[in-house]
N, C-alpha and C positions, 0 to 999 in steps of 0.2 A: 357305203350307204349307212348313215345314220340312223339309229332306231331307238326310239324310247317309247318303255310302258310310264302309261299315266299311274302313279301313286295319291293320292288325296285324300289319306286319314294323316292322323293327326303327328304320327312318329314316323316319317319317310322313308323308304327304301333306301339302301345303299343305290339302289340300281338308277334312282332316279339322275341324271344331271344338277347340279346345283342346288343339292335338297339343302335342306335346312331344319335344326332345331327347332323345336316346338314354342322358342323365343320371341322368331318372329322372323321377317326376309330379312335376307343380309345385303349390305351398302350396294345399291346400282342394279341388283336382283331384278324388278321388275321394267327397268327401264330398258333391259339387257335383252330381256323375252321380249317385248316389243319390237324389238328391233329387226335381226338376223339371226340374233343366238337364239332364237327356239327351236330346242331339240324337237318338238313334235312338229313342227313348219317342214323339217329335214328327214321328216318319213319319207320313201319314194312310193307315191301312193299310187304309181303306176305299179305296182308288185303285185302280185298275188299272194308272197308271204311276205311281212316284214320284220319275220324271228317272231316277235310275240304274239303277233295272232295272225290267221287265216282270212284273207279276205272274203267276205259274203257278197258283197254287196257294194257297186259308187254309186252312190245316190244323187241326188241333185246337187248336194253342196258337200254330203259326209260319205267319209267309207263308214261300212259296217265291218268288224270284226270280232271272229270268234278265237276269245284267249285261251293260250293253252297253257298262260297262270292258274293258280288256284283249285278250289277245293268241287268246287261249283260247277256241275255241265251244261254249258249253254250260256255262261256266262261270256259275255258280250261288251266290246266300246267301239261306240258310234265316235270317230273322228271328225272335225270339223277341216276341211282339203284345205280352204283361202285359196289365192291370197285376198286379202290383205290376213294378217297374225290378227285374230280377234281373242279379245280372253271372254267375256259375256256374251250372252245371247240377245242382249238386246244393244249389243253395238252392232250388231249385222243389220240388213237395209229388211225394210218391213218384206220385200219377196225373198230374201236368204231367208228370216226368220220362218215363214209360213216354210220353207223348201227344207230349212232343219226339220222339222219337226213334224213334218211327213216321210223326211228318212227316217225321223224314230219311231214313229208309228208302224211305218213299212217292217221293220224290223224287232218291233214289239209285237205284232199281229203274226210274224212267219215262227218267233219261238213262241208261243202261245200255241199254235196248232201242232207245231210240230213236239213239243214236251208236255203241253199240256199242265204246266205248272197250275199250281194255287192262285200265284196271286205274281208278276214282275214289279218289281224293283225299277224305278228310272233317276239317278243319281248324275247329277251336274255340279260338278264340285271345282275342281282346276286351282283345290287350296297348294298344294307341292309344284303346278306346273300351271299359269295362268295360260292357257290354251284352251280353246273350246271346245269340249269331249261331254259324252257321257256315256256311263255304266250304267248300263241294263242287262240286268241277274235276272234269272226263274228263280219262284222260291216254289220248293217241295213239301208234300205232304211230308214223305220219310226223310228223317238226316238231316234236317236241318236244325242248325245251331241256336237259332234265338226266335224260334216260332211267334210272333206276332211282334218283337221289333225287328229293326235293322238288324241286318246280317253283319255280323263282325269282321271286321278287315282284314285278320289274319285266316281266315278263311277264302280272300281272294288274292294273297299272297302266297301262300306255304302250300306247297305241295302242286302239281300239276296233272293236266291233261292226259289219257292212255292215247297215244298218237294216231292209233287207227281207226279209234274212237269219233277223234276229234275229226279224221278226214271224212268219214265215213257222214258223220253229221254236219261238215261243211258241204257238199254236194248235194243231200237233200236241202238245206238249210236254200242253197245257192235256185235251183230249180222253185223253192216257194218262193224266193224274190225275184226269180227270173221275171225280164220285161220282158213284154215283144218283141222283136229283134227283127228289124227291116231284111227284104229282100234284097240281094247284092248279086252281082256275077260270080264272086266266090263263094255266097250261101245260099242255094238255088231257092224258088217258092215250095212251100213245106204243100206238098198235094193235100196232104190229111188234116189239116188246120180243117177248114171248112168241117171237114167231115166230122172231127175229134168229137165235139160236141154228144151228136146224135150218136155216135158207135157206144158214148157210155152209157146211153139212155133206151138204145133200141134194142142193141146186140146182146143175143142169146149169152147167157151163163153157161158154165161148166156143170154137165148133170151131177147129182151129188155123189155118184159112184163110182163115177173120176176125179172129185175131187179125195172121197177116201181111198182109192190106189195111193194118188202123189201121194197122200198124208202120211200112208202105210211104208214107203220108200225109206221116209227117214226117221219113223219112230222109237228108232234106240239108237239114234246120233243125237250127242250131246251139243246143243245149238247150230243146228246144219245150218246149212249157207243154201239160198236157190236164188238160181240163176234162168231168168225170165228171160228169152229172145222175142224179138216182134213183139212186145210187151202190148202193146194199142195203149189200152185205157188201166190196162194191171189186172185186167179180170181174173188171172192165176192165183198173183199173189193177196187178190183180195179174199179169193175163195178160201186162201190155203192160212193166211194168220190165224185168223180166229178158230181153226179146228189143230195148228197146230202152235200150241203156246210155247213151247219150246224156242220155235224158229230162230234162229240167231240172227240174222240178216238175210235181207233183200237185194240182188241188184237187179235192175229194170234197164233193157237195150231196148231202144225202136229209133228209127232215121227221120221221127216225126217228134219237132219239138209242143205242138200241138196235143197231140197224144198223149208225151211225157207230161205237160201242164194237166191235163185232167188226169189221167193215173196220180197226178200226186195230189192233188184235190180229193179225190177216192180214199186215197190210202192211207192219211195222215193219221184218221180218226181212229185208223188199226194198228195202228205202229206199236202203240204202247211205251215208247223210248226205245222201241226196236231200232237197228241198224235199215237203210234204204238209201241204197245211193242208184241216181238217174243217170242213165250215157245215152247220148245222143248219139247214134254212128250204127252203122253197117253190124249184124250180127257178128260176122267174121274176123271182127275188125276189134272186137271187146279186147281187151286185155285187166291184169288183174290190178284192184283200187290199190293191194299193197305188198309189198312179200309174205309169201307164207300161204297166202290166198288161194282157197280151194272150196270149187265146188260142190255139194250132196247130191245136186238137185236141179238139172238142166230140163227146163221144159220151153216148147212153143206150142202154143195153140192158136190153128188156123192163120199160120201165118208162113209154114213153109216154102210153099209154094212161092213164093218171094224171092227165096234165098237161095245162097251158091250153098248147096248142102252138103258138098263134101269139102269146102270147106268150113264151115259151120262146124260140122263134125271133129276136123284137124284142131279147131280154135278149139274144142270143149274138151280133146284128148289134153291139152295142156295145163288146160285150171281145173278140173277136176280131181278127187279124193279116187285111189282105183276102185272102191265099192260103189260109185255116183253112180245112178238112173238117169238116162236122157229120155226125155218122154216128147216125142211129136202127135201132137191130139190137132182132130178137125173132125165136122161134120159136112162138108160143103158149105154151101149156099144158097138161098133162094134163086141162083142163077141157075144151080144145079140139080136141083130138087125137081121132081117129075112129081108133077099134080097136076089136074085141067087146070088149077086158079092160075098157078107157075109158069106154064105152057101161056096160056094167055098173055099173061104181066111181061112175058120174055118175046111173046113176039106184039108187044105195043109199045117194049123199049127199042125195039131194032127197028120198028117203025119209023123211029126217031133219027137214031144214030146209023144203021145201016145192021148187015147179020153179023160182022165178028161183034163177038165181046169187047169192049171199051174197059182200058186199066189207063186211066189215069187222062193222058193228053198221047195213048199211044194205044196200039191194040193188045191184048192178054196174050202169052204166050203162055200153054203148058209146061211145065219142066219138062226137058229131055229123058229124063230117069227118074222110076218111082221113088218115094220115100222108104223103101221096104230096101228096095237094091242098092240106096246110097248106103242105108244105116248095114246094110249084110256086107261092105266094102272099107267098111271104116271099122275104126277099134271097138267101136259099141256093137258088134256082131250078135250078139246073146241077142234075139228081141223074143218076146211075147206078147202078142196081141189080142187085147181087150176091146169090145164093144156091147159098145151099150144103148139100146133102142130110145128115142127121144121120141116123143109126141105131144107135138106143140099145134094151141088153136092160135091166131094171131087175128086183130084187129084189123081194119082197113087203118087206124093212124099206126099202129105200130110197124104196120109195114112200108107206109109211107114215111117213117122215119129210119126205118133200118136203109129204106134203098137210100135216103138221104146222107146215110153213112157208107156207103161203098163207092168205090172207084169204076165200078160198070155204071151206075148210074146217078149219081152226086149230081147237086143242081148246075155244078161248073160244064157239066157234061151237055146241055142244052142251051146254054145260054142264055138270049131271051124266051125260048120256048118250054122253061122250066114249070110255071104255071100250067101251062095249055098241058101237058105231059101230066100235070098231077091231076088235073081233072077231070084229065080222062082215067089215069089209074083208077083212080077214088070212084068214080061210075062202076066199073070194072070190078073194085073188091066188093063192092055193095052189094052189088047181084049176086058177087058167089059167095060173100057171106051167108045171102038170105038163102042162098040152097045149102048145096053140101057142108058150107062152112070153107071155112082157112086154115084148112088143116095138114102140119107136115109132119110127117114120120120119115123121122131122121135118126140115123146111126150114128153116134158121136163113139170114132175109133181111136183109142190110144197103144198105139207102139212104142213098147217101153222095153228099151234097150240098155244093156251093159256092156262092160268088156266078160271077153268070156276068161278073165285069171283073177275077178274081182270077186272074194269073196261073201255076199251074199247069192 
């Protein structure tokens, strides 16, 4: 496989193919790119990696990639695929043209949130390699070389990437440009798409006294790592950046790419150029982004129940630090919760669907084994158990939006009689607003477990 980095300042890299003196081209040069002989035509842009950068992104007509040349994090070249070899942007057909330059937008807009730079950089040059590329840098508040001109070229030559870095910031990078991704036989329909929306807009927080336990876990480790299962929408790691600055990295699992899209929409604005990589896949199923990789800080909230928890457990004995906390937090559910309002709401949903509980397009099954007896079975044996009283009043809409976010009663769960269902709810909360109120008292419990030879 053929790979060349584009060079386009004014003294060429060795590394370039056929560079040239700052003279001018030499005899048949351009006639030669035109043809077969361009090195950047012989990228295999089927790859994921092409040596010099990491792919993000294939766009309509360009990859996107993140170089792991230079001085610059987040520095960036948007490739142009062909065929046909174009060296200009306006030798492409007026819909290549608009279809570049919504990949570079796409791709200007995903490191803009996610570094947050001052001001990007979009550089279309192709003076050392007539092929159509361009470079798009962040420029930073700190460290940067030439604050208010061009950034200097040996800046995005000399010196490189920290590797874990760079992968660590290609997967979120990858998850901000993720498209939607069609339903296939081999990539089943995402249940929680639907839902994703309202769970980040409905769904209760973590009370603030679980989120200072997690905080308390890892506040004399030097840039701890947490590791989110069932992530939903990130509601963990959103509670837990901003009380813990330190944090070193994020990684976020749930089996809904739905879910992952809003969790990174959430979370971006917290990151601070923090570490955040997304996995789409099975809790059990994580494995680690790099060697060396170890987690401080394994948590799931409200999401156990879900999951094969002893293996769950087996996966966290192996990326984990031996001092790491695994914390499983929940409060129930409005399914769960005993109040007249609840009682009622629970039987004008079964009214619907019949008395089991409805998960998904199947019925709920309980786990076989508590969450106390898997974690007393596994290497996390130490537990101690925290609870902490919640008491929440709730709106007739925010509850019409939380149930729009569960899998017992999601509008996909009624089909056409999803309307007729909410207004009968909505009659239903009104009255018991105007009495007692909408009021649940809830215990939100966290078992927070270690190994018992870890020293804290």
């Amino acid at each position: 496989m053929e790979l060349f980095m584009p060079h386009d300042h004014e003294t060429p890299s060795s590394a370039a193919p056929d560079a040239t003196p700052a003279g001018g081209w030499p005899e048949g040069f351009l006639a030669h790119i035109a043809g077969d002989g361009c090195p950047m035509c012989h990228n295999d842009y089927t790859s994921d990696d092409i040596g010099w950068g990491v792919l993000l992104r294939r766009g309509e007509v360009a990859n996107a990639y993140l170089w792991r040349q230079g001085r610059v994090r987040g520095y960036c070249v948007l490739i142009y695929r062909g065929p046909p070899h174009v060296t200009e942007p306006i030798d492409l057909s007026e819909a290549d043209a608009a279809a570049y330059w919504r990949d570079t937008l796409a791709l200007g807009r995903a490191l803009s949130a996610f570094y947050e730079p001052l001001k990007i950089n979009y550089s279309t040059l192709g003076n050392v390699l007539p092929h159509l590329h361009t470079h798009v840098l962040p420029r930073y508040e700190e460290g940067d070389p030439a604050p208010g001109g061009p950034m200097p070229w040996k800046f995005l030559d000399e010196g490189g990437q920290d590797e874990q870095q760079l992968q660590a910031d290609t997967a979120s990078l990858r998850t901000l440009l993720q498209e939607p991704v069609a339903e296939t036989a081999e990539r089943p329909e995402d249940l929680f798409r639907a839902a994703a929306p309202y769970y980040a807009l409905h769904r209760p927080g973590l009370p603030a006294e679980a989120v200072r336990l997690l905080a308390e876990t890892v506040k004399d480790v030097e840039r701890p790592a947490l590791l989110d299962l069932g992530t939903g929408t990130g509601q963990v790691p959103a509670a837990l950046l901003p009380v813990v600055p330190h944090l070193g990295r994020v990684d976020l699992v749930d089996t809904s790419r739905g879910m992952l899209d809003e969790a990174t929409r959430d979370l971006v604005p917290l990151l601070k150029g923090r570490v955040a990589s997304f996995h789409q896949m099975a809790a059990q199923d994580f494995t680690p982004p790099h060697d060396g990789y170890r987690a401080d800080l394994v948590t799931c909230a409200r999401a156990a129940h879900w999951m094969d928890l002893p293996a769950v457990l087996a996966m966290a004995d192996k990326v984990t630090t031996p001092a790491a906390a695994v914390a499983i937090m929940g409060d129930g559910s409005l399914w769960t919760h005993e109040a007249p309002w609840t009682v009622d709401l629970r039987a004008l949903i079964r009214s619907y669907l019949g008395a089991e509980r409805r998960a998904g397009t199947s019925v709920y099954k309980e786990p076989a084994r508590s969450h106390e007896d898997a974690l007393a079975e596994s290497a996390f044996s130490k537990v101690t158990t925290y609870r902490f009283p919640v008491r929440r009043t709730w709106t007739p809409d925010r509850v019409l939006g939380y149930l729009r976010s569960t899998n017992f009663a999601g509008a996909e769960q009624f089909a056409g009689r999803h309307a007729e269902l909410e207004a009968e709810a909505r009659r239903l909360l009104e009255q018991r607003a105007a009495g007692a109120g909408l009021v649940e008292n809830a215990v939100f419990t966290v078992l927070l477990a270690r190994q018992p030879g870890g020293n804290r």
